[in-house]
N, C-alpha and C positions, 0 to 999 in steps of 0.2 A: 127762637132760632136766629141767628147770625148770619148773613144773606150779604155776598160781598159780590163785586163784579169784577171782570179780569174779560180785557178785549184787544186784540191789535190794535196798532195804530199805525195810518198812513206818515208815512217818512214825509213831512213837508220841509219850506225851506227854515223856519224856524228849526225844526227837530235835527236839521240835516249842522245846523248850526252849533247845537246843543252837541250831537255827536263827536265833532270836530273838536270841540271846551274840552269833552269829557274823554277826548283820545291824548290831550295834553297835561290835565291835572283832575282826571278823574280817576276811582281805584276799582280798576279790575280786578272781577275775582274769577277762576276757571265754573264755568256754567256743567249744572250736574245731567244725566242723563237716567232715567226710569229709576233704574235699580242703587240710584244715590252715587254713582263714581261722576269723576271728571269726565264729561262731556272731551275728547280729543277736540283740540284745533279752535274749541269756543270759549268765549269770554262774557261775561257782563257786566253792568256798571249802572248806576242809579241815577238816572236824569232828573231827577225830581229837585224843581230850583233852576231849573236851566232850561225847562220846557215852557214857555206861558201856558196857563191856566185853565183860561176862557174856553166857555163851550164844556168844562168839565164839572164834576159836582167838586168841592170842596174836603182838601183834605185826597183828592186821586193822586197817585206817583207815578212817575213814569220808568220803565227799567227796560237798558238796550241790551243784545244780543250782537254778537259779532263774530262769524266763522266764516273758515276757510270755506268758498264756494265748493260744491261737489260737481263734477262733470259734464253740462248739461245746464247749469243753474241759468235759471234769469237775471240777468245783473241788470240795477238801474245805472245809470252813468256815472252816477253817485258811488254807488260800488264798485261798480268796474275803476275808477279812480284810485278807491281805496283798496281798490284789493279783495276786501272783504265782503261780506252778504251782512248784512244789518236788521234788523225787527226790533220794532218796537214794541212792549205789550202798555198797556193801562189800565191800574188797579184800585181801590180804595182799601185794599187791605192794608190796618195800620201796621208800623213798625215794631208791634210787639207778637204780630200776630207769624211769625216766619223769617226767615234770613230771603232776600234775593234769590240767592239759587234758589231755593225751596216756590218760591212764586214762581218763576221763569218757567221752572219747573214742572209747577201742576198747572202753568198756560199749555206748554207744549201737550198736556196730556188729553188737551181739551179737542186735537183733532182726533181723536181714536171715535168721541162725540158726534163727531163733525162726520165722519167716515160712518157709523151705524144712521145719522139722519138721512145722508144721502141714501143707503142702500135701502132704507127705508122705504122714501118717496119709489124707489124702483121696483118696491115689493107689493107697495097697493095705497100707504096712508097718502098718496100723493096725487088720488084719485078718487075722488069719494064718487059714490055711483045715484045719491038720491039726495033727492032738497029735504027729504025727512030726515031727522037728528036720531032716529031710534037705528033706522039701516044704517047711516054712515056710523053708530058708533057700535054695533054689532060688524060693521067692515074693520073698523079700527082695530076690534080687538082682536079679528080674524089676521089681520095684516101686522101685526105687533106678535103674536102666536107666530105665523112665517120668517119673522126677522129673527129669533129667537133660536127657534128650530136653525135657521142656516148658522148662525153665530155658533151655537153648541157643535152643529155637523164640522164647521170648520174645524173649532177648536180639539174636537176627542176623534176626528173620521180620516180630515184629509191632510196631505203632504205638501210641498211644494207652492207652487203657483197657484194650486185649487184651494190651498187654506188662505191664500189671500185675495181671490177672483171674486170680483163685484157679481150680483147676481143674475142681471143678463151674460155673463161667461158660464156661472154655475149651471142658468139652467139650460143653456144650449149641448154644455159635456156632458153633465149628467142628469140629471131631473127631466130631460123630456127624451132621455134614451128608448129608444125603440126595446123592446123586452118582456116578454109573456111570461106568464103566470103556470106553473101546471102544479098538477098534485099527484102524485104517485106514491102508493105504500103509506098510506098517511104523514108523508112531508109534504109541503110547499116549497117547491125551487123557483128560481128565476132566472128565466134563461136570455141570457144574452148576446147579440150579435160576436160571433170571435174578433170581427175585421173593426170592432169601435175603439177609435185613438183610445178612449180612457177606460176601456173597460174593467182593466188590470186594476185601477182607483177603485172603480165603482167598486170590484167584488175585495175588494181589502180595504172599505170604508163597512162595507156589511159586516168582515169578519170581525173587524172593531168592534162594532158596536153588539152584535151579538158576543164580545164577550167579557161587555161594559156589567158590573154587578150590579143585580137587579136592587132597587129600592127595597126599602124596608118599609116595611107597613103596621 
């Protein structure tokens, strides 16, 4: 197996240096976005040679990113100067292994990672309950089961704002809704409060999924 690393890099003033070379006689190419088109309003360009070294393994590259900020963005002074929002990533992937875009590219894909660890720690692995290895890894995999469950719920159940709500949002709307149980005529309903903001979600994430096609077995 092939095990390569791919990490941000802090903009220092060397880099901030290297930027500046690489905005005069370096070649920009438009940076891609998920589904392989031109990224609008971005650019990248290969610092590698223009970065020092030091502190990295042998044989790492470096490749900047450069977009129109978005509304709200943090700019460093450095940006605000330039106009621009800037990131660096740092790779050891060699140069047969990918074009630029194509690395930039599966960097950026690395926060969706980043987004399931966090929700993670907020779901249980971020709290292990005993100094024995046997319960924290029976938590683990109870808590790793829960991430899973909400990722699928997002993806096939909910709409809007709830298919991207961290999980203390989800379980405040929905998952710890007030809601009883009856059974009449040999159904089970679930009934729930009229007056609850999300109700109308909750019962058209049920109708989803009951009429998701059952597994095969």
């Amino acid at each position: 197996m092939d095990t390569r690393f791919s990490v941000g890099v802090a903009i220092t003033d060397p880099i901030r240096q290297a930027i500046l070379s690489a905005k005069q006689h370096g070649q920009w190419v438009p940076a891609l976005d998920s589904d392989g088109e031109p990224r609008d309003g971005a650019q990248i360009c290969e610092l590698t040679g223009l970065v020092p070294g030091e502190g990295f393994p042998a044989g790492t590259r470096f490749i900047v990113r450069r977009e129109r900020p978005h509304p709200g963005a943090q700019l460093s002074l450095f940006d605000t100067i330039e106009g621009l929002r800037h990131q660096v990533v740092a790779t050891d992937t060699p140069p047969g292994q990918g074009s630029i875009q194509y690395l930039e590219a599966r960097h950026r894909g690395h926060a969706r990672v980043e987004d399931r660890i966090r929700c993670g720690k907020d779901t249980g692995f971020g709290r292990f309950p005993s100094r024995l290895f046997a319960i924290n890894a029976a938590w683990l995999q109870l808590a790793l089961t829960g991430i899973d469950l909400l990722a699928w719920t997002q993806l096939l159940l909910l709409d809007g704002d709830l298919a991207a709500a961290e999980p203390k949002k989800l379980r405040y709307r929905l998952l710890h809704v007030a809601a009883r149980l009856t059974r009449t005529a040999r159904q089970t309903r679930l009934r729930i409060a009229e007056h609850w903001p999300w109700a109308t979600q909750l019962v058209t994430a049920f109708h989803r999924l009951t009429a998701l096609p059952r597994p095969v077995t």
